[in-house]
C-alpha positions in Angstrom: 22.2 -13.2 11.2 21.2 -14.7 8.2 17.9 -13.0 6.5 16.1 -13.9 3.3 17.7 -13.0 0.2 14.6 -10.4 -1.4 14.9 -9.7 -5.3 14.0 -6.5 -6.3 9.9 -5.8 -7.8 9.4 -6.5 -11.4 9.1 -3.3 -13.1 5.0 -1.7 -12.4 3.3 -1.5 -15.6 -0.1 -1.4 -14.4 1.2 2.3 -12.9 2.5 3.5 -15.9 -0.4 2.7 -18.1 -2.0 4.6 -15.3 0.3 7.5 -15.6 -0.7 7.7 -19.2 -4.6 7.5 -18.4 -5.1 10.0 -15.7 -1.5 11.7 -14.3 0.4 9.6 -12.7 0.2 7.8 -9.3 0.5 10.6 -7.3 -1.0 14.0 -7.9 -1.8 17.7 -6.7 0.9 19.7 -4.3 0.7 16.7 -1.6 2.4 14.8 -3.8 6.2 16.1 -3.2 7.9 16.6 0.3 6.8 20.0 1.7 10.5 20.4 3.7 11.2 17.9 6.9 8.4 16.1 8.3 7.3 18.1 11.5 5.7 16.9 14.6 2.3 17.4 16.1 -1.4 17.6 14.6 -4.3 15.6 14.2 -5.9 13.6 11.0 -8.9 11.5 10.1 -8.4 8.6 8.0 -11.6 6.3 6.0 -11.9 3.1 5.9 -14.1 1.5 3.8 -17.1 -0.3 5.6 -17.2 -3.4 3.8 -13.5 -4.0 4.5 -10.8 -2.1 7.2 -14.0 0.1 8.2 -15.4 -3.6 10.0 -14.1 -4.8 13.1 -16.8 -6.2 14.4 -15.2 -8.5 17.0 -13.1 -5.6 18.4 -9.1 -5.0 18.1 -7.5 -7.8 20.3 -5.3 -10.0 17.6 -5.9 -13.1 19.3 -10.0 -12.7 19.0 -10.3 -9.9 16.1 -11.8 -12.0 13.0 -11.3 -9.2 10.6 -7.0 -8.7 11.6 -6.0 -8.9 8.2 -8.6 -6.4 6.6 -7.9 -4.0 10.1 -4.0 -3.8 9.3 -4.0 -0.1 9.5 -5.7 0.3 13.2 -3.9 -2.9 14.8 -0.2 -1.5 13.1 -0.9 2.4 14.8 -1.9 0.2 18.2 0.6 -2.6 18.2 3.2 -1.8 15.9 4.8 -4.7 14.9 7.7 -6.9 15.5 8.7 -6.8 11.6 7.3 -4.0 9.0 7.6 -3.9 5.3 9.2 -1.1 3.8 10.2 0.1 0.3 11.9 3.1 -1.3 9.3 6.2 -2.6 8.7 4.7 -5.7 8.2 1.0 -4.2 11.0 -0.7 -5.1 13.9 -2.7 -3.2 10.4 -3.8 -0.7 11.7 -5.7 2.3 11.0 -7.2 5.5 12.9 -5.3 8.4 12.7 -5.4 12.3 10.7 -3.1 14.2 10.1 -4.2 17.9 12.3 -7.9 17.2 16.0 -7.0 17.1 16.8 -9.8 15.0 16.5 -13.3 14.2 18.9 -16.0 12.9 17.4 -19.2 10.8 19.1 -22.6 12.3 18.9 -26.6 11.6 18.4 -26.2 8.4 15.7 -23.5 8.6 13.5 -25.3 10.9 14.5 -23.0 13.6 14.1 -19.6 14.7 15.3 -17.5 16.9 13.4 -13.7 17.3 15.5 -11.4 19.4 13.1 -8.5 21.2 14.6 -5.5 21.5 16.0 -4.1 24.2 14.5 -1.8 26.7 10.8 -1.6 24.8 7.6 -0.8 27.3 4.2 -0.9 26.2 2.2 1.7 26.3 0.8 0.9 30.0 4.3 1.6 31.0 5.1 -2.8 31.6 7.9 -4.4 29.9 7.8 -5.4 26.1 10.0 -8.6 26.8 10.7 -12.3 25.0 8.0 -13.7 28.1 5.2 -11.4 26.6 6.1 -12.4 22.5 5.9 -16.3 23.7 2.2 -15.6 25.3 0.9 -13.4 22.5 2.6 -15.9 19.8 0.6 -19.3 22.2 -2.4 -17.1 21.8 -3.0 -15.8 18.6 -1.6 -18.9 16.5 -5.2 -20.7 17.7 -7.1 -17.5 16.9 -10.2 -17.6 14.6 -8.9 -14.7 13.1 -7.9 -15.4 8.7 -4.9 -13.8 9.7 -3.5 -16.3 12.5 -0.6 -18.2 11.1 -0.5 -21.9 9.9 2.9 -22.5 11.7 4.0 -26.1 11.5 5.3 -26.3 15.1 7.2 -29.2 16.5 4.6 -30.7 19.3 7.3 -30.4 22.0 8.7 -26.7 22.8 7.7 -25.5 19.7 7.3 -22.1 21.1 10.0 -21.4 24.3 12.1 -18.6 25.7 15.9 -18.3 25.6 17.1 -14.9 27.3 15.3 -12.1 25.2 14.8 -14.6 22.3 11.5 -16.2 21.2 12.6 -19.6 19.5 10.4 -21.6 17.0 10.9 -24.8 16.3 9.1 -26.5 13.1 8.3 -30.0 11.9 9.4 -28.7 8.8 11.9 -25.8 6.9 9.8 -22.5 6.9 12.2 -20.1 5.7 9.9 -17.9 4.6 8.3 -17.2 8.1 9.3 -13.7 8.6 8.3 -12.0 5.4 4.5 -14.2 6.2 4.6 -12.5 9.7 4.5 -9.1 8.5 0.6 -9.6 8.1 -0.2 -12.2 10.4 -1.9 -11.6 14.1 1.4 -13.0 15.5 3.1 -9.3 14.7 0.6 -7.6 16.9 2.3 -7.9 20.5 -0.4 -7.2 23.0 0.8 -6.2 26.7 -0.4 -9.4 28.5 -0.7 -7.3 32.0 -3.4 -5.6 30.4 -5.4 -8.0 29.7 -5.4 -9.6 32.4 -6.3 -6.4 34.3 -9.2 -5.8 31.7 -10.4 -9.5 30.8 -11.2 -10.4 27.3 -14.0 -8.4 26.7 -12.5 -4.8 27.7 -9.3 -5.4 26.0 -10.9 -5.8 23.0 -12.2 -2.3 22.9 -9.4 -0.5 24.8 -6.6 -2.7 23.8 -2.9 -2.0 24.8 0.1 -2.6 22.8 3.6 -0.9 22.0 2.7 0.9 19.1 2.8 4.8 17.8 -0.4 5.2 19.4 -2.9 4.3 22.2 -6.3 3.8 22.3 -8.7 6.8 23.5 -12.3 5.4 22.7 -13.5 2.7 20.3 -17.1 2.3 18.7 -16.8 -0.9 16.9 -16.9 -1.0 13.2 -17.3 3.1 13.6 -15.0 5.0 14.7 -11.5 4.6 16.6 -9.5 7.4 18.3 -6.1 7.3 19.0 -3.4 9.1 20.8 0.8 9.8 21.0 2.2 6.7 23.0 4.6 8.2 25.3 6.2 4.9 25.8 7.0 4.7 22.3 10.5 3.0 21.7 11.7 5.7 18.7 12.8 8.9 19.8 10.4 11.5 18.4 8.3 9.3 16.8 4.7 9.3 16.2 4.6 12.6 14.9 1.1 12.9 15.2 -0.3 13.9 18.5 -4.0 11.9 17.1 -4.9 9.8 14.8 -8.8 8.8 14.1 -9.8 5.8 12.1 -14.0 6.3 10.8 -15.4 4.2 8.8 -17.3 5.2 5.4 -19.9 4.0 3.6 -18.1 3.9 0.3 -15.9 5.7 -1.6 -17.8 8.7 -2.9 -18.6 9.6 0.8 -15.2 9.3 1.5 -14.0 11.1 -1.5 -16.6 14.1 -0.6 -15.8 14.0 3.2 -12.2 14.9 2.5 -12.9 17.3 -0.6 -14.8 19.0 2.7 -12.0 18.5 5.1 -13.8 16.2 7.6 -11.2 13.7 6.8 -8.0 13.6 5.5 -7.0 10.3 3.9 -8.9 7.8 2.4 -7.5 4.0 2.2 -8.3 2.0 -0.8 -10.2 3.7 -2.9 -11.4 1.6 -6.0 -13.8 3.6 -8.2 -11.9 4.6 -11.1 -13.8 7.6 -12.4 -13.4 9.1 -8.9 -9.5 8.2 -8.9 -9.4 10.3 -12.1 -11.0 13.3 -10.5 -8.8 12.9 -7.1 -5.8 13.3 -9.3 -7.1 15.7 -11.6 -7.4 18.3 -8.0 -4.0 19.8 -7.1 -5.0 20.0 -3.2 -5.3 15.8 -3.5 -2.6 13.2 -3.5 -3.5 10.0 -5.5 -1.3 7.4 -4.7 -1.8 3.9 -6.6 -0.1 0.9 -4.8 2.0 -1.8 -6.8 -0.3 -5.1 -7.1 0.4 -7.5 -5.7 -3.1 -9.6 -5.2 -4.8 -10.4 -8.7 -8.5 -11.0 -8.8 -9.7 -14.6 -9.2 -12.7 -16.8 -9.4 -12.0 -19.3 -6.6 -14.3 -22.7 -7.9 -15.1 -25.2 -4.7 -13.9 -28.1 -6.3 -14.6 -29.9 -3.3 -18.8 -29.9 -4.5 -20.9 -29.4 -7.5 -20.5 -28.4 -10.2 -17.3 -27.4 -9.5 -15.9 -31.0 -8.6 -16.2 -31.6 -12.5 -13.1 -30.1 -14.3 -14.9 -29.9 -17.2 -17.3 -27.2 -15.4 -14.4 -25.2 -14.5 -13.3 -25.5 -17.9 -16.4 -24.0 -18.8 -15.5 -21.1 -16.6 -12.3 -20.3 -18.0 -13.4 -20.1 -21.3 -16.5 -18.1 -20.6 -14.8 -15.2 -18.5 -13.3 -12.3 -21.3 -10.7 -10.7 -19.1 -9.4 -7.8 -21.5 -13.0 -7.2 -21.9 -13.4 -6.2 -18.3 -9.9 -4.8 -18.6 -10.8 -2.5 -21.1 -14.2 -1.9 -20.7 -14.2 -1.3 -16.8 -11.2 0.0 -15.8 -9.7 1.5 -19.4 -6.8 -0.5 -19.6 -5.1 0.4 -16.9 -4.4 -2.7 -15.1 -3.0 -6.1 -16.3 -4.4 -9.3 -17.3 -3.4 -12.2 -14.6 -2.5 -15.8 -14.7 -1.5 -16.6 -11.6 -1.1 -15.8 -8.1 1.0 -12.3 -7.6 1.2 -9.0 -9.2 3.9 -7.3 -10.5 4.9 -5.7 -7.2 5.2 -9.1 -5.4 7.6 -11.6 -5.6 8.0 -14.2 -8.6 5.4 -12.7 -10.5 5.3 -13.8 -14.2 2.9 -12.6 -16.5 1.6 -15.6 -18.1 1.8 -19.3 -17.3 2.0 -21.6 -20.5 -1.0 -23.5 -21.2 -3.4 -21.1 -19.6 -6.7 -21.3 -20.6 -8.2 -18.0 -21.8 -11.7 -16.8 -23.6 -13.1 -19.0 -26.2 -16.9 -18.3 -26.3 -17.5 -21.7 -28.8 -15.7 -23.8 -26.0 -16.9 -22.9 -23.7 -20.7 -23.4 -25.0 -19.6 -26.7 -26.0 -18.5 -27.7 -22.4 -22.0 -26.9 -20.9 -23.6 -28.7 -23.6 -22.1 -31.7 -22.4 -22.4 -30.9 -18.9 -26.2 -30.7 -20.0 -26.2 -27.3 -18.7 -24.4 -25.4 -16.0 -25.8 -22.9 -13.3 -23.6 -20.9 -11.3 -23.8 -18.9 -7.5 -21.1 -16.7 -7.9 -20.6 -14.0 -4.9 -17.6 -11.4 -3.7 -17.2 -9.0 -1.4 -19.2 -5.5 -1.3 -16.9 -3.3 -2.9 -17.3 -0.9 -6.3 -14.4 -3.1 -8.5 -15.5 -6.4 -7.3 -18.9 -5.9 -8.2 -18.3 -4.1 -11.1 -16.5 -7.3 -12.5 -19.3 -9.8 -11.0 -21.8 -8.1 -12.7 -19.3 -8.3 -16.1 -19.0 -12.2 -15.2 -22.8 -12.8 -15.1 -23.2 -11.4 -18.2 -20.2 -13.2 -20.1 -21.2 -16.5 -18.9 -24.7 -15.9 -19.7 -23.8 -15.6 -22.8 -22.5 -19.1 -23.2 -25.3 -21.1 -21.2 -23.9 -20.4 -17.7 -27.0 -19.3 -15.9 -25.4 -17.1 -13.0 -26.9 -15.8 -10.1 -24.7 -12.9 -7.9 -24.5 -11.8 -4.6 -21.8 -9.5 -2.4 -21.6 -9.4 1.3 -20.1 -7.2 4.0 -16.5 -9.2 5.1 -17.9 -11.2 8.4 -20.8 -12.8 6.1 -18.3 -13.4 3.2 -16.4 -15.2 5.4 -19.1 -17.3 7.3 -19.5 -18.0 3.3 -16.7 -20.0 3.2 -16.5 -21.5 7.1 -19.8 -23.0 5.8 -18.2 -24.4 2.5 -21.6 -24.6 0.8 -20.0 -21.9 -1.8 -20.0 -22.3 -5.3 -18.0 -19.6 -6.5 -16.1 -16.8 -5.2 -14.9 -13.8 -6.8 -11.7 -12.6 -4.5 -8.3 -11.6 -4.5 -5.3 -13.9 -4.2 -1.3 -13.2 -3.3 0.8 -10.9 -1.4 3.7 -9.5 -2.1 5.5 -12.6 -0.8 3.1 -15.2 -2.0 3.9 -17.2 1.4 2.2 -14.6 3.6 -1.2 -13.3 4.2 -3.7 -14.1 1.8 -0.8 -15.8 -0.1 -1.5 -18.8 -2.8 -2.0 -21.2 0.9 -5.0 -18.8 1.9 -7.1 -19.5 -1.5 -5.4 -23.1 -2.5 -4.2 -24.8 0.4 -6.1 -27.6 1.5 -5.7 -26.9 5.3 -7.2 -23.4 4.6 -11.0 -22.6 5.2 -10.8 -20.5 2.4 -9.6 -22.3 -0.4 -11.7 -24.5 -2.6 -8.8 -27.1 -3.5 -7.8 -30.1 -2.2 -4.3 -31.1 -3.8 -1.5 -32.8 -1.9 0.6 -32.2 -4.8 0.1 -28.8 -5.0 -0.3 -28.5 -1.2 3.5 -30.4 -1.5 5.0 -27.6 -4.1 3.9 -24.5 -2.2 5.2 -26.2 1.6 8.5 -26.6 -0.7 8.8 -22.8 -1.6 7.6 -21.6 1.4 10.6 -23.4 3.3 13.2 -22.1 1.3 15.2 -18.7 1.4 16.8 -19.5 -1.9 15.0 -16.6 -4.5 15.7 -19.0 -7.2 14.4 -22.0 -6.0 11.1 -20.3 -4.6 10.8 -18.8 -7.9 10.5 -21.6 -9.9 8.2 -23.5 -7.1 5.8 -21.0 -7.6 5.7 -21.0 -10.7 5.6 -24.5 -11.1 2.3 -24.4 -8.5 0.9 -21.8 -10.8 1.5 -24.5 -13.8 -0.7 -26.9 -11.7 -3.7 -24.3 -10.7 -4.0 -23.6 -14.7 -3.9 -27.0 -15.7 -6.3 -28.7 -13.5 -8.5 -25.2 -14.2 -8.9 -24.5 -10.4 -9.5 -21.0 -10.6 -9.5 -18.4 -13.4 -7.8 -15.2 -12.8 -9.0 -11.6 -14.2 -6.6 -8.9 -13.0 -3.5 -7.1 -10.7 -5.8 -4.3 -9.4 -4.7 -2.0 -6.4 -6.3 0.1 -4.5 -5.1 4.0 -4.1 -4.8 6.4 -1.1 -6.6 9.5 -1.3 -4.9 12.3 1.1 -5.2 16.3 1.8 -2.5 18.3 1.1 0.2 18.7 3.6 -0.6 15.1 4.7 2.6 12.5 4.3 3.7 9.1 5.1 5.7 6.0 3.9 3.1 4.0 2.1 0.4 6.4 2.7 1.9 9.0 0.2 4.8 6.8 -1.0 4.6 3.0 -2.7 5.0 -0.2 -0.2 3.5 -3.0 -2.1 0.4 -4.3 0.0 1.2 -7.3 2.1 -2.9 -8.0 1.6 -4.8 -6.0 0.1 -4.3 -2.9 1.6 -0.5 -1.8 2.0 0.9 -1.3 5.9 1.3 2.2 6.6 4.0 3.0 8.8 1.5 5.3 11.4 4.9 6.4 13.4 6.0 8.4 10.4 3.2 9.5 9.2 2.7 13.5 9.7 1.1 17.0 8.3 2.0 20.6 7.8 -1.6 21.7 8.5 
């Protein structure tokens, strides 16, 4: 079997200038092993409303238009055919097999061959075979979910069966198609007897998969309940006998809600004065993630005034990054150029030629432009529009004449389906930029979420995504990154994550311990998650 060759993560400095700031990234008694993990118990975990805490359109990955914000709930349902993992501290990251076997790349990485595990049930007690894969893998790839995959599949048999083997077949090489499966719909193996017992509408609130858990009740975009899957294909394993996803309003209710023990972990907490008292309260664990998505300000070149370089230009110039840095979030995190974090892949802190604040040039673009007025939204969330509100003000400064909005995730995202935006203030990257909400989500031309057009920069990121070669993506990547600064496409601010609150007693691999986030959030392995209360 021949597997990507993964480099190990670039050292986290955004961490330990947190570890300087406010105690580290973990804090409080949770934070070290309390003896082996032990089996049984119940916990609540947040979400945040505006983001994991929506799923709106229900939890079937074929039809769920929220997937890649709902990683959490569809992992602990579905499990997934390849997981991310890391060591405790989030290094040596990589891509392993869960409910696949294997694979082997062939004809010259054009071909792939998934091997399903042996002997794997769902939770409905039918068999998890290579015939169920190919159905789920024909029906979620034209899902309207953001997180169905762009595969480049050869028209004929692109998708067949061979034994207990899924085989792709691509017009292209896409080397890098298992570490971009890890957060893609196409993971999430949904038992196809089920849903044709249930019909669409059912199995999207009661869905079955072959994951830790099952599904006890489900109130949309409120509150999920979970139990032990029986069927599950690791001895022993969950240890939790329940598990209860609730959504929250935001993350001072969540961070009062476990301070009362109505929950115990909270998911992507963002509000940096209550990070500082979470780790500041020995019965909390704080556990900052390495980033691995920088903020940006996607422009829609494809309209005005953004179809003008000279107003993104404008942009650049106008937008004070360590003044946000500083002055918002105390230093903690770093200034970004490009497209990944320091705990991604073939992340380098600066790209040459970058364009960064110069007030007087920026004034003297929108002069000549004979003014400039900007709509700039993001999504509903404390750091996003913390920095909007930053934004407005910096470009007002110059001329730019800003108006701001955020939205809850299903309007942000009609946003974009309509492409009437102006400006966007998101995140871009993943820890393999290849995957997720990768450079292709925010820059590719084929994406509904990207505000570029570029066949030559459309041409360098198909190159590095079809290599396995570390080397050769690396310098791809950065070469795309060279492109996005020169032609101004999109200015970025800064490699923020998000950190997870828990009780004490409460433990997990990327819960507890570092996995970089394969989106924004990091996948939680739910099977080994477990408490000593």
């Amino acid at each position: 079997m021949r597997t990507p060759i993964l480099r190990f993560l670039a050292a986290f400095a955004a961490l330990l200038l947190l570890a300087a700031c406010g105690g580290g990234g973990q804090a409080g008694q949770g934070g070290a092993a309390a003896g082996p993990p032990q089996r049984g118990g119940s916990i609540t975990v947040l979400e945040l409303n505006s983001f994991a805490g929506a799923w709106p359109s229900g939890l079937d990955p074929a039809t769920n238009t929220t997937g890649g914000a709902n990683l959490s709930q569809m992992s602990a349902i579905f499990g997934g055919l390849f997981a991310l993992t890391a060591d405790e501290d989030g290094g040596n990251a990589r891509v392993v097999p869960e409910l696949a076997s294997g694979y082997e790349l062939a004809d010259g990485d054009r071909t792939i061959r998934i091997t399903i595990r042996d002997g794997v049930k769902f939770s409905d007690g039918t068999p998890f075979d290579a015939e169920a894969v190919a159905f789920n893998f024909r029906r979620n790839i034209t899902s309207t979910c953001t997180c169905a995959p762009r595969w480049p599949l050869a028209e004929q048999n692109g998708i067949s069966v061979e034994g207990n083997s899924v085989v792709l077949r691509f017009t292209r090489p896409y080397g890098a198609v298992i570490n971009s499966m890890v957060v893609s719909n196409v993971n999430w193996i949904a038992s196809p007897t089920a849903l044709q017992r249930m019909g669409p509408e059912q199995f999207k609130i009661t869905p079955v998969g072959a994951g830790p858990f099952k599904v006890v009740s489900n109130q949309l975009s409120s509150e999920l309940k979970l139990t032990r899957n029986e069927n599950y294909f690791k001895p022993g394993l969950p240890y939790l006998d329940n598990l209860t996803f609730k959504s929250v309003g935001g993350d001072q209710p969540a961070y009062q809600a476990i301070l009362a023990g109505q929950a115990q972990a909270y998911e992507g907490m963002n509000t940096t004065p209550l990070i500082e008292q979470a780790q500041a309260n020995k019965q909390l664990t704080v556990t900052i993630q390495p980033p691995t998505s920088p903020y940006l300000i996607q422009l829609n070149t494809k309209t005005a005034p953004f179809d003008n370089q000279k107003a993104r230009e404008a942009v650049y110039y106008a937008t004070n990054v360590d003044a946000i840095r500083k002055g918002l979030f105390k230093d903690w995190y770093p200034a970004a150029q490009t497209f990944t974090g320091p705990g991604g892949l073939f992340h380098h802190d600066t790209i040459d030629g970058y364009r960064t604040y110069d007030p007087d040039k920026a004034r003297a673009l929108v002069a000549e432009l004979g003014g400039l007025t900007v709509d700039l939204g993001t999504l509903k969330s404390y750091v996003a529009e913390q920095v909007m509100t930053a934004l407005q003000s910096q470009w007002e400064a110059v001329g730019i004449k800003t108006t701001i909005h955020s939205d809850q995730l299903n309007a942000l995202i009609g946003n974009f389906n309509s492409n009437k935006w102006q400006a966007m203030l998101q995140t871009a990257g993943a820890w393999d930029p290849a995957a997720g909400v990768g450079v292709g989500f925010r820059f590719a031309a084929t994406s509904p979420f990207s505000g570029v057009s570029d066949p030559a920069l459309d041409d360098l990121l198909n190159q590095a995504a079809a290599t396995v070669d570390p080397a050769t993506r690396e310098t791809l990547y950065l070469q795309a990154g060279k492109r996005i600064s020169d032609n101004a496409y999109a200015p970025y601010i800064l490699a923020f994550a998000p950190a997870n609150v828990t009780a004490a007693g409460v433990h997990g691999p990327g819960l507890t311990t570092k996995i970089p986030p394969v989106l924004v959030n990091t996948g939680v392995l739910w099977d080994q998650v477990w408490t000593s209360r």
